[in-house]
BALUM-128852 format. One line per 3 residues: number of its first residue (from 1); for each residue x, z, y of C-alpha. Coordinates in steps of 0.05 Angstrom, whole numbers, plus 32768, in hexadecimal, padded with zeros to 4 digits. Layout:
NUM = X,Z,Y; ...
This chain:
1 = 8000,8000,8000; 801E,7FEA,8043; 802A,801F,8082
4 = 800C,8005,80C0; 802D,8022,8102; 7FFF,802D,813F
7 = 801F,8039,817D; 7FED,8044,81B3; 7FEC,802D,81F0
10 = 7FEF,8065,8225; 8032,8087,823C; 8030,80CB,8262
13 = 807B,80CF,8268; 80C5,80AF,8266; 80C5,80B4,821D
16 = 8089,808E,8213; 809A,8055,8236; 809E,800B,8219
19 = 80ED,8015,8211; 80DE,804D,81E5; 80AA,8031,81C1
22 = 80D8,7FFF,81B4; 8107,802E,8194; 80CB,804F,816E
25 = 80BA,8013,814D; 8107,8000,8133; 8107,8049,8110
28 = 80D1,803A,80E8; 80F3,802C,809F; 80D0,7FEF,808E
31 = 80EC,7FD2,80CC; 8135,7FEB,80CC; 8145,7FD7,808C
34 = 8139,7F94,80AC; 8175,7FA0,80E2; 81B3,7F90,80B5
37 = 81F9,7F8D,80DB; 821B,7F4A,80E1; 81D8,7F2F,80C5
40 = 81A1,7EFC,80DF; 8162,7F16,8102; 8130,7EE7,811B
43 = 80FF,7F08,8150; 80C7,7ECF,8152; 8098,7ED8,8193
46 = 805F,7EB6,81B7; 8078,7E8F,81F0; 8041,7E8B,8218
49 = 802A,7E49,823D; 802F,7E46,8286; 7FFD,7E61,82B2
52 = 7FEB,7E90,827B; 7FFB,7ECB,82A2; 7FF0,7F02,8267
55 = 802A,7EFB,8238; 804C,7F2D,8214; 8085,7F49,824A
58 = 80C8,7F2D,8236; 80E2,7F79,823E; 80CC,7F8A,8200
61 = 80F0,7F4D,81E6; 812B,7F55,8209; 8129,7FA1,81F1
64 = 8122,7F91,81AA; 8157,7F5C,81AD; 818C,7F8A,81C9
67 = 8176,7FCD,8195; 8180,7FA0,815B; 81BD,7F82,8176
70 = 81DC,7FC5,8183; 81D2,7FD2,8139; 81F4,7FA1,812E
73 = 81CA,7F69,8119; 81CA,7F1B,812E; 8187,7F10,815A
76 = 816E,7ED3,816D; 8124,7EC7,818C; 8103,7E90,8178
79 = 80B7,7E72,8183; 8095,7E2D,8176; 808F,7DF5,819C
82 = 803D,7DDD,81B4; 801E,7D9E,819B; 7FFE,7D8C,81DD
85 = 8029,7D76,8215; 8028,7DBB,8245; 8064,7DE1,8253
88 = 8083,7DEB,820C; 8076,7DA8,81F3; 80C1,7D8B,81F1
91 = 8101,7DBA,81E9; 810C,7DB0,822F; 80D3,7DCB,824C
94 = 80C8,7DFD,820A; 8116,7E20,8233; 8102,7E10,8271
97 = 80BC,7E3C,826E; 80E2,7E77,8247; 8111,7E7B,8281
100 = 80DD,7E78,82B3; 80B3,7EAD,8296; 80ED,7ED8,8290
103 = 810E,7ED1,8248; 815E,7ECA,8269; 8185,7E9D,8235
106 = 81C9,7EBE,824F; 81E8,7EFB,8251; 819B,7F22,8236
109 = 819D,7EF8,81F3; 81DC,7EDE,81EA; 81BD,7E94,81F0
112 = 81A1,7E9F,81B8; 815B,7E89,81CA; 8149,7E51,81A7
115 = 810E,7E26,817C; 8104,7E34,8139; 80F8,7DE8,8131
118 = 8134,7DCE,8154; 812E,7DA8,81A0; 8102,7D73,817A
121 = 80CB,7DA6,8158; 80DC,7D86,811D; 8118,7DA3,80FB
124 = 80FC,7DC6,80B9; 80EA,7DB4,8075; 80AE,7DA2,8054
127 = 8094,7DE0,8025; 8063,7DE2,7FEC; 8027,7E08,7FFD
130 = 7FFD,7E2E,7FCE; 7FA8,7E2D,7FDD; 7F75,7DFD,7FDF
133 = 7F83,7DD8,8028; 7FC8,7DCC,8037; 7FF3,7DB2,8001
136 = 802E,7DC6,802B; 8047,7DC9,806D; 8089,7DC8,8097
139 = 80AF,7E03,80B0; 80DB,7E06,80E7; 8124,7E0D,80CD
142 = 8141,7E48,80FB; 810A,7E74,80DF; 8118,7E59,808F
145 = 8163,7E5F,80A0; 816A,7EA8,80B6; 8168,7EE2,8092
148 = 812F,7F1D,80A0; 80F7,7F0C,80E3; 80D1,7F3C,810D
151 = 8092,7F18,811C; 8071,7F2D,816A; 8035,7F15,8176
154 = 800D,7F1F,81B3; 7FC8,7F2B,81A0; 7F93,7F04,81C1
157 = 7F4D,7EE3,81B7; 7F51,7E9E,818C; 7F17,7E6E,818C
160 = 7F2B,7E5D,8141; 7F44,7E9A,8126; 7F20,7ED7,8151
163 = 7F62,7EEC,8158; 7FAA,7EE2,815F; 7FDE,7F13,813E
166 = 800D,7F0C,80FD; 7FED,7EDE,80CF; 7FE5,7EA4,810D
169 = 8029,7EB4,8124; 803D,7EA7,80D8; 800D,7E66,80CB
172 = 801A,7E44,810E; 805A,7E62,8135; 8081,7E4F,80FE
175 = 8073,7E0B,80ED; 809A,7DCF,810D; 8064,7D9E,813A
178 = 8056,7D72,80F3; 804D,7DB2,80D8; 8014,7DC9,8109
181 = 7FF7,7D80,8105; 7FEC,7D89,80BD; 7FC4,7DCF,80CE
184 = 7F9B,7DAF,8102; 7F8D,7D6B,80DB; 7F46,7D89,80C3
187 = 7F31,7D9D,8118; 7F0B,7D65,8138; 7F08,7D6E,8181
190 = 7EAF,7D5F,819D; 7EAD,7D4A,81F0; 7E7C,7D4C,8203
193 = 7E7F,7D1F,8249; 7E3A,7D43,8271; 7E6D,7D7C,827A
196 = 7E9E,7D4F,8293; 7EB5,7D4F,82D7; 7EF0,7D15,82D9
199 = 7F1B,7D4A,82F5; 7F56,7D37,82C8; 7F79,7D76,82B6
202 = 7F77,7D69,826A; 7F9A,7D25,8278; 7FDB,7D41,8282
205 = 7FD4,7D71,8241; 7FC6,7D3C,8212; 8009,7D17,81EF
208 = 7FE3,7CDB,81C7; 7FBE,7CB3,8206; 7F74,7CD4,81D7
211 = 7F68,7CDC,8225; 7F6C,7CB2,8261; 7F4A,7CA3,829E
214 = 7F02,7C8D,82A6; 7EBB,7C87,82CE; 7E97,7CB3,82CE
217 = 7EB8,7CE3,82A0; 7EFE,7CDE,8282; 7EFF,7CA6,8242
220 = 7F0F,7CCB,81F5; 7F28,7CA6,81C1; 7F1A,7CD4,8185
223 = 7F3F,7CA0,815B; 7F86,7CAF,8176; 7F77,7CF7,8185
226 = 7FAA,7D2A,8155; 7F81,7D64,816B; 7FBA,7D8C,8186
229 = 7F7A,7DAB,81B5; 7FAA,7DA3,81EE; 7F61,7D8C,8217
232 = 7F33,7DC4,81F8; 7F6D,7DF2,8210; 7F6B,7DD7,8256
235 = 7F24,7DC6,8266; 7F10,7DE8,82A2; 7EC3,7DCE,8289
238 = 7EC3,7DDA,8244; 7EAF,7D92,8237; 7EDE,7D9A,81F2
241 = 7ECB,7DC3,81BA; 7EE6,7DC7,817A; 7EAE,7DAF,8140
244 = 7E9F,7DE5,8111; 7EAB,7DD0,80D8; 7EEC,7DCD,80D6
247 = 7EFA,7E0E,80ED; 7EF6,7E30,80A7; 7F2F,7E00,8090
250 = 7F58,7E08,80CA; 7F5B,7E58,80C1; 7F66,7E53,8075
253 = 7F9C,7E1D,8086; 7FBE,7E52,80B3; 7FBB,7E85,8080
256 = 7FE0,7E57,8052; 8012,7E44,807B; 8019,7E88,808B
259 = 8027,7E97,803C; 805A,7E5D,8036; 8083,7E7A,806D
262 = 8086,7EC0,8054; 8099,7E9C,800A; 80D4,7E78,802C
265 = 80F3,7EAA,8055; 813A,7EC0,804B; 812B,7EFE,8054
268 = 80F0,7F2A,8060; 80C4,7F3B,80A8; 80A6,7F71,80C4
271 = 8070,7F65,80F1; 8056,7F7D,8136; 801A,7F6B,8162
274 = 8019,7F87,81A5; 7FCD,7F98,81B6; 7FDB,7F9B,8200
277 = 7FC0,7F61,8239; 7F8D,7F4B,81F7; 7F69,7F13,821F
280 = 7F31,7EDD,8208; 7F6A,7EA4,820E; 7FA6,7E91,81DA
283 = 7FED,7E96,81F9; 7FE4,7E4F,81EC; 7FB7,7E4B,822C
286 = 7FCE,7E30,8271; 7FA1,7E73,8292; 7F90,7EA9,827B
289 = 7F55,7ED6,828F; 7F56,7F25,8291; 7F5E,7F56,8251
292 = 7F1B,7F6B,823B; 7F33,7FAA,821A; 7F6D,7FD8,8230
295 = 7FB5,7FDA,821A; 7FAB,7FF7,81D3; 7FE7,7FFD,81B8
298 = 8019,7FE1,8187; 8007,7FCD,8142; 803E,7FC8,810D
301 = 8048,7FC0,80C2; 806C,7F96,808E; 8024,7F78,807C
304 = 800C,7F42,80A8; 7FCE,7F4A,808F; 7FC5,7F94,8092
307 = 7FD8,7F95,80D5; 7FAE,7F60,80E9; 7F76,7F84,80CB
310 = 7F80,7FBE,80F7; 7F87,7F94,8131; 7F48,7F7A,812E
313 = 7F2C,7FC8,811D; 7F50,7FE2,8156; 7F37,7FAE,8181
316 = 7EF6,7FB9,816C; 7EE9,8006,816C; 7F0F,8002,81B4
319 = 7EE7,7FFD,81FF; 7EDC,7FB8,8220; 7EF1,7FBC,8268
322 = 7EC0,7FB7,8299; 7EC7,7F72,82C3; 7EE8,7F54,8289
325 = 7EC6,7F23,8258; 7EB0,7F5B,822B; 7E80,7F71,8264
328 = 7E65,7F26,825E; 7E58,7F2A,8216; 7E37,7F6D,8219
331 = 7E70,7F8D,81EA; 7E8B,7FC4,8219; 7E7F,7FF5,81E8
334 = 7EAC,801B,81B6; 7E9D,7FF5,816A; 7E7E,7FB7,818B
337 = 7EA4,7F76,816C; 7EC7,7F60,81A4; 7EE7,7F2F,8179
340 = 7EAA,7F0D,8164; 7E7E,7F0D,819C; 7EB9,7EF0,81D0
343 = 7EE5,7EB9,8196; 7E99,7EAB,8171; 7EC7,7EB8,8132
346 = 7EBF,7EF3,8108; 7F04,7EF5,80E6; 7EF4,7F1A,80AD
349 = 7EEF,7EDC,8089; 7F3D,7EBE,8092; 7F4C,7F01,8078
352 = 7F27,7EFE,8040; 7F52,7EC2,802D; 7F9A,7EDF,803D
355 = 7F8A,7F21,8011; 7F7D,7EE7,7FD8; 7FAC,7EBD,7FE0
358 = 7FE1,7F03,7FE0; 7FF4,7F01,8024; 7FE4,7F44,8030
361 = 7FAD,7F72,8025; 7F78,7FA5,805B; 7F89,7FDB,8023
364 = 7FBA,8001,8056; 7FD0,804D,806F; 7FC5,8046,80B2
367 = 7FF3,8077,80D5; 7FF2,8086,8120; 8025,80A0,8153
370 = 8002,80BD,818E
C-alpha cells in the first residue's frame, strides 16, 4: 500500500515556508532514495504557456534542483514541447518562454534545462503499449535515458481529464510531439461558426493551415486538422469544442501512455502535485482565470494514481472561493465536486482504468503533516 504525503498549504512561520517544504518533501524515504550521488535525476515540470499567469513558481524548482544537487545528484529539468504553435511549440521558443517566466538556464541549473524530446520534439523511441487504444507510443529520450524522475505537476482543471496531476504529466509530458499526436488521433475538434466572431486569434495557434481567413467567420478544414486543440485552447468564443465521443479514448490513451513510461524508465519516480493556484485552465492555456479553491497543499507519493486520487478528494472536500468559477457553478461548498461541475468530467472513470491496467491503485495511507 503506497504513503501519500499531504503538505498543506498554510505557513504561520519561517519554517513553514515553501523552502522548507521543499526540504520536507526530499526527507520523505520514498523520495530520497531517489537522490543518488553522481547519479541522473530528471525533475519533469509543467512549463506553462504564455499568458497563463498561474504556473507553478519556478522557486520551488529552482529549490529542488539545488537540494538534490547538494546531495550530490545530477539534476536536469525537463518538460514537453506543445502541439499547437503558441510559445513552446519549437525548441526555440520552448527556452525562450522558460527564461522569460523565470527558469534561469545559467548559473541556477547549470544549463541543464532542456526538452526531454530533443530541440525537434522528436528525439525518442517508439514503445509497445499495453491496453486496448494505443498500440504504442513515443517517449521523449532525456526522460528514457536518465536514471530515477520526480514528476511536478501543477494541478489544474482539464476539459478532458477533470484534472491535471501525475498520471497526465506521465501520458502527455512525456511523449515526443508524434507521441502526443497518436494520443489525440481519436479528438475531433466541432466549430461551430454562429459563435464565431472572425477575430483571428486561433489563426496564429494552429500549425497545419485547418484554419485560415474567411467571411463571415474564419474557414475550417477538418480534413487537415491534427487536433493538437491549439484553437479550442485559444478561442476567446468558444466556437471549438471537443466532440464527446472521443473523450473516453483520449483519457484511457493517457493512462496508457502513462503506463508505458513508467515500464521504460531507468529508474524509478516519485511524484508531486502542487494543489496551489488550481484554476479551470490547463498550463497549456495562453490565460488563465483565478483559482477557485485556495492553496491546499502539496500532494506526494510514489503512486501516480494514489496521489491523484487524493487530489481530486482534497479538491473536492475543500471551499470554492468566492468570485472564482466555483461561485458560478454553485459549488462553493466543502464536498461539492468541483471537479465535475467546472471540467464536465467526473474522473473517477480514467482511474478506474489506471488501477486495471496496474498503474497504481486509490488503496492508500494517507498521511498528513500539518
Amino acid at each position: 500500500m503506497a504513503k501519500v504525503y499531504w503538505i498543506k498549504g498554510r505557513s504561520a512561520g519561517i519554517h513553514q515556508s515553501i523552502i522548507s517544504k521543499i526540504s520536507g518533501l526530499l526527507s520523505l524515504e520514498e523520495l530520497a532514495r531517489l537522490v543518488v550521488p553522481e547519479e541522473s535525476l530528471a525533475l519533469k515540470i509543467n512549463l506553462s504557456e504564455m499568458g497563463y499567469s498561474h504556473y507553478l513558481p519556478p522557486v520551488v524548482v529552482t529549490s529542488l534542483f539545488e537540494k538534490t544537487r547538494d546531495l550530490g545528484a545530477r539534476p536536469v529539468v525537463t518538460d514537453s514541447g506543445s502541439l499547437f504553435k503558441g510559445s513552446r511549440f519549437s525548441g526555440f521558443d520552448w527556452i525562450n518562454t522558460a527564461l522569460l517566466l523565470g527558469y534561469s538556464s545559467g548559473e541556477t541549473f547549470d544549463s541543464q534545462l532542456m526538452l526531454a524530446g530533443g530541440y525537434t520534439h522528436e528525439e525518442g523511441k517508439f514503445y509497445p503499449a499495453e491496453g486496448r487504444r494505443l498500440g504504442g507510443v513515443e517517449l521523449g529520450s532525456l526522460l528514457t535515458d536518465t536514471g530515477n524522475v520526480v514528476v511536478i505537476s501543477h494541478v489544474t482543471a482539464h476539459p478532458l481529464m477533470g484534472l491535471t496531476g501525475a498520471v497526465y504529466n506521465l501520458g502527455v509530458g512525456m511523449l515526443t510531439g508524434s507521441g502526443k499526436l497518436r494520443v489525440h488521433s481519436c479528438l475531433e475538434v466541432a466549430f461551430d461558426p454562429s459563435r464565431c466572431d472572425n477575430c483571428g486569434v486561433c489563426l496564429s495557434f494552429c500549425p497545419t493551415g485547418a484554419l485560415s481567413n474567411g467571411y463571415p467567420n474564419i474557414s475550417y478544414d477538418p480534413e487537415i486538422c491534427n487536433n493538437c486543440l491549439g484553437c479550442f485552447l485559444s478561442c476567446p468564443n468558444s466556437a471549438m469544442s471537443i466532440k464527446p465521443e472521443g473523450i473516453p479514448v483520449y483519457q484511457e490513451s493517457v493512462v496508457e501512455a502513462a503506463c508505458t513510461a513508467t515500464d521504460n524508465l531507468r529508474g524509478s519516480a516519485f511524484f508531486i502535485n502542487f494543489l496551489s493556484s488550481v484554476t479551470p485552465q490547463t498550463d497549456d492555456h495562453p490565460f488563465s482565470d483565478i483559482p477557485f479553491v485556495p492553496d491546499l497543499g502539496i500532494l506526494a507519493s510514489e503512486d501516480p494514481v494514489a496521489v491523484d486520487w487524493a487530489t481530486y478528494q482534497i479538491i473536492s472536500s475543500g471551499p470554492g472561493v468566492p468570485g472564482s468559477v466555483a461561485e458560478q457553478f454553485g459549488v462553493l461548498h466543502k464536498g461539492e465536486d468541483k471537479i465535475k461541475a467546472i471540467s464536465g468530467i467526473d474522473p473517477e472513470s480514467w482511474i478506474q482504468y489506471a488501477e486495471q491496467m496496474n498503474l497504481g491503485s486509490r488503496d492508500c495511507e494517507f498521511l498528513s503533516n500539518t
